[in-house]
N, C-alpha and C positions, 0 to 999 in steps of 0.2 A: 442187613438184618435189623440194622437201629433205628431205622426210619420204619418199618414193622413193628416194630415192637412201642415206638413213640406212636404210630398211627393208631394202634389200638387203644393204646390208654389214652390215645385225645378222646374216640369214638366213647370207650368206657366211663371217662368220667364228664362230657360234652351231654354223651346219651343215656347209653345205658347198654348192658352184658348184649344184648341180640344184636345191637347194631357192633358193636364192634367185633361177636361173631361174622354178622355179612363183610365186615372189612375184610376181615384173613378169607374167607371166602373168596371175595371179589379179587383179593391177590392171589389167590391157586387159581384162580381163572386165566387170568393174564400169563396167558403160555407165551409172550414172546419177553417176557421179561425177566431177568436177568437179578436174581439177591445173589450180591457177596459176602462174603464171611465177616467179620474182625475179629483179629488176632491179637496179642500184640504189637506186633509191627504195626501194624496201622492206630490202636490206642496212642504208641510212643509217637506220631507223625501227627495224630491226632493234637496230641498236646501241647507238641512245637506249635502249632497253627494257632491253639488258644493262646498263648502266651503271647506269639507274634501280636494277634489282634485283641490284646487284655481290654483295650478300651469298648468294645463292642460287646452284648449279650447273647455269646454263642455260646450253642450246649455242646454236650460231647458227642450229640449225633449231627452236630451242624460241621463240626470241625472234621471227622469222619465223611461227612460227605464231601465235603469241600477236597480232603487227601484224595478220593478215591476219583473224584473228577478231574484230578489232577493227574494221578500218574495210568487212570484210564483213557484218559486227552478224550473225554467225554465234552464235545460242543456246545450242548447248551440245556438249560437243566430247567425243570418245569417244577415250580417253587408255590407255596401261600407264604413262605418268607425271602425276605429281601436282604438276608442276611447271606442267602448264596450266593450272588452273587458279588459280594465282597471281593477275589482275585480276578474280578473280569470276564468270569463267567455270563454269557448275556442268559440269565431267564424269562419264563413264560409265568408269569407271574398270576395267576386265580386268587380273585379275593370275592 
């Protein structure tokens, strides 16, 4: 859900209100895709992960994905940051 909610405030403040309408759009489309929740338990997992890597500039939806790829043993993750693949994760990197 955090990388939804980062996606739209890039598209909002990148673009502007309609384009980042089409984003959440374009995510109710993708019916074979999968948003998880955060809870706490994954904030708190979250935050080990920042701490772990303090010397790097990860947000809290970088460290939340990185948990969730983790204990989803999700193979390999399709990024415009190269901050995912920080634990070995191989990404698909779009720049």
């Amino acid at each position: 859900m955090l990388v939804i909610a980062e996606g739209h405030a890039w598209f909002l403040r990148r673009y502007d209100r309609t384009r980042a309408l089409q984003f959440l759009a374009m995510i109710e489309d993708m019916t074979p895709l999968s948003v998880t929740s955060v809870g706490k338990g994954e904030q708190e997992k979250a935050a080990e992960i920042l701490r772990r890597y303090s010397d790097q500039d990860l947000t809290m939806t970088d460290a939340v994905g990185l948990h969730v790829m983790r204990t989803q043993r999700i193979p390999v993750c399709w990024s415009t940051d190269f901050h995912l693949g920080i634990t070995g994760v191989p990404l698909v990197i779009d720049r």
